[in-house]
Each structure stands twice: as C-alpha cells, then as structure tokens.
C-alpha positions in Angstrom: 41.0 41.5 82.7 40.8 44.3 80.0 37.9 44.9 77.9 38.8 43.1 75.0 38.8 39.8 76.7 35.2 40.9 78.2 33.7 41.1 75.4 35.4 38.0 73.8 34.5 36.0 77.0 31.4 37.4 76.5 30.5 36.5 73.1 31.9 33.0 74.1 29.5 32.6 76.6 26.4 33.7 74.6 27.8 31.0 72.2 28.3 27.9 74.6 24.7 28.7 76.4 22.9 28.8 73.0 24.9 25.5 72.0 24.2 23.9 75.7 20.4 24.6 75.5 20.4 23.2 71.9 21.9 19.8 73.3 19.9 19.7 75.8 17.0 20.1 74.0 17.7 17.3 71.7 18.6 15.3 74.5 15.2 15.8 76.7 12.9 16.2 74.0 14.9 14.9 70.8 14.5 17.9 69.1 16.7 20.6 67.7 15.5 24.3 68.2 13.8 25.0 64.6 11.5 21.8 64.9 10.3 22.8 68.4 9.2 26.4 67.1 7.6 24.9 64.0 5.9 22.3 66.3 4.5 25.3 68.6 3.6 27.1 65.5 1.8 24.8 64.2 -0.1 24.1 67.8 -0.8 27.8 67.9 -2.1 28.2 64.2 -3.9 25.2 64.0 -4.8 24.1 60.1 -2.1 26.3 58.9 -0.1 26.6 55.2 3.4 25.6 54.9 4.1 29.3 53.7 1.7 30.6 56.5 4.5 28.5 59.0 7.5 30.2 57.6 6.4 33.3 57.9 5.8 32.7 61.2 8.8 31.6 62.5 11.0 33.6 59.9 12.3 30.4 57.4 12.2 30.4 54.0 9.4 28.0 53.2 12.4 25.0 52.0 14.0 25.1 55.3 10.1 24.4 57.1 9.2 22.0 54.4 13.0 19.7 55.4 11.9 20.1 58.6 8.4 19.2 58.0 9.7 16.3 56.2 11.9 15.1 59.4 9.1 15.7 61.7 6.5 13.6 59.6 8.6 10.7 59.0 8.9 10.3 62.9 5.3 10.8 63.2 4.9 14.2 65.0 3.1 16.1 62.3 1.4 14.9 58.7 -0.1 17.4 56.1 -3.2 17.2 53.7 -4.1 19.5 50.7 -6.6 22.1 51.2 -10.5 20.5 50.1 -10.9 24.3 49.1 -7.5 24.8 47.4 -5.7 22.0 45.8 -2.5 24.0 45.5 -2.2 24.5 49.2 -1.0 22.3 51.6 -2.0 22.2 55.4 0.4 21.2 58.2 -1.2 19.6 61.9 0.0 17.6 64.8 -0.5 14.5 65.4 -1.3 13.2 68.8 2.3 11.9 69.0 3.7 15.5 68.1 1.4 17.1 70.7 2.6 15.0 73.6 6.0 16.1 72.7 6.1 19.5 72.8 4.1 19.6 75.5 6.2 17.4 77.5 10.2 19.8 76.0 11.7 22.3 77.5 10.5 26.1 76.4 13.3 27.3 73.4 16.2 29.6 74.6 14.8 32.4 73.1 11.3 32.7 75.2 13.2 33.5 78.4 15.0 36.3 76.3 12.2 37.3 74.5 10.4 37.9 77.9 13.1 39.9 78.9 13.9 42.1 76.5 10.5 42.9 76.3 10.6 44.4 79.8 13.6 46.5 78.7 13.1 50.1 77.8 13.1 51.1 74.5 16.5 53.0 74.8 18.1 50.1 76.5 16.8 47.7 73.3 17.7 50.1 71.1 21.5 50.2 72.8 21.6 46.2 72.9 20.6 46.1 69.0 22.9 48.9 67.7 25.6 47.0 69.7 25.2 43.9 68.7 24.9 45.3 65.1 28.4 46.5 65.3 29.9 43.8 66.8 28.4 41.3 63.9 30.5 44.3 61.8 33.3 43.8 63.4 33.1 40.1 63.0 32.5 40.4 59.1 29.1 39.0 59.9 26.8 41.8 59.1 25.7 40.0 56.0 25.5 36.5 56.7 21.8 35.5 56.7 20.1 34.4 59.8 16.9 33.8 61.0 15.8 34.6 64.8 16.3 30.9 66.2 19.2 30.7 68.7 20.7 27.8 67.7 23.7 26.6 66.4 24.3 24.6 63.2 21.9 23.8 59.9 18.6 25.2 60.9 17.4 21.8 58.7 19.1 19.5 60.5 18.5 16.2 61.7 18.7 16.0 65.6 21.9 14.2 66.5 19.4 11.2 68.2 18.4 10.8 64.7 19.4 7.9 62.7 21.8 9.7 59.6 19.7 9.1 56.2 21.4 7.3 53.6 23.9 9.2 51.5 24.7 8.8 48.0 28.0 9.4 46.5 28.6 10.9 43.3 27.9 7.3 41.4 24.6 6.9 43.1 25.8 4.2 45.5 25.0 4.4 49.4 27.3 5.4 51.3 27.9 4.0 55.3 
C-alpha cells in the first residue's frame, strides 16, 4: 500500500469511528454529541448562563440555545431568568436530564482528550501542525468548526427524535 492510500485510509477511519460513536450515542443514550457536552456542562457549572455554556463548550450561544430548546422540550433541562438579573437567563437539569447522562456513554473526545494530554508537547505540536496541513490540503482550513467530534449539524435533532413540522414556502405543513 503506498502512502497516499495511508493516509486516505487513514482519514477514513478517523471519519467512520467519529460517525460510529455518534450513532451509537444516539442509540444508547438518544443523544447526539453536542447535547451530551452541554448536558455535562451544565451538571459541572451548575446555575450557569446560556452565554457562560457556550463558552464552555466552544458554540456560538444560537447553536446552545437550539439545542437548549431540543433538550427542554424532552424534559432534560428547563431555564429561569436570573432574580438578580432579568436579562440573564439560567440553564439546570432536571432530574430526568441527570439520570441521563449519567446513565450515556462518555463523548469520543474524553478518551482523546486523555490521551493527547499524556503526549509530549513536541509530539502535540507534530499531530496539530499535521493535521493543520492536511485540512489545507483538503481546502478545509477555513471552514468553521467547533471542538465536538461529530458529524453533521451540531443543532440537530437526534435521529430517535420525532422530525418537527416543516413549513413550506406558503406556510402550510409539510409531511
């Protein structure tokens, strides 16, 4: 095998594992990858802003507040306005949403955080400027991303999910 198809294999892999733990997380816990951080997030911070949350997990604060919005309609977080500042608004678990993410599988990116934290510096600094070039080579280098590994919308509704109605350019629903 020459090195081209190494790497392409490669890159392949890191793709499929990132998409198979993603399913698999929505099938065990019925969550995608963003919702379980911002669960955990908001277990670690406890009464904690909405802009407070994405700066925690690295969203802008529209992607956490869809998400928000996913996760409160099935009853896994709700939020309240600050008694000291009406213009904030704090997120919290319910008991529902604690069960939950106690019970899912740790994200896809713990393990690696874990690890490449054990690396040496040189050897991070090796697996960063390499993986910089290669998003160059792929024209990538510029397309915005947040550090979740997973694949699709970061807002997006799990796949166990019931679809929300649609409307179509008329206003009517579509099936």
């Amino acid at each position: 095998m020459d090195k081209i198809e190494e790497v392409l294999i490669t890159l392949r892999r890191l793709i499929r594992a990132t998409d198979l733990h993603s399913k698999q997380l929505v099938k065990t816990a019925g969550l995608t990858a963003p919702q379980l951080l911002l669960l955990q997030a908001i277990r670690e911070k406890g009464q904690v802003t909405i802009g407070a949350l994405a700066k925690e997990i690295s969203l802008s604060q529209a992607t956490v507040t869809t998400i928000l919005d996913r996760l409160e309609k099935r009853g896994l977080v709700y939020r309240e306005r600050s008694s000291q500042d009406k213009r904030k608004v704090h997120a919290y678990l319910t008991d529902k949403g604690m069960d939950l993410i106690r019970d899912a599988p740790a994200p896809l990116q713990e393990q690696f955080v874990r690890q490449f934290r054990d690396l040496r510096e040189w050897e991070q600094s090796m697996i960063i400027s390499s993986l910089q070039r290669v998003a160059m080579m792929m024209d990538a280098e510029h397309i915005d991303a947040s550090p979740v590994l997973d694949v699709g919308d970061l807002d997006r509704q799990d796949s166990r999910q019931p679809p929300m109605e649609q409307l179509d350019a008329d206003g009517d629903k579509n099936a």
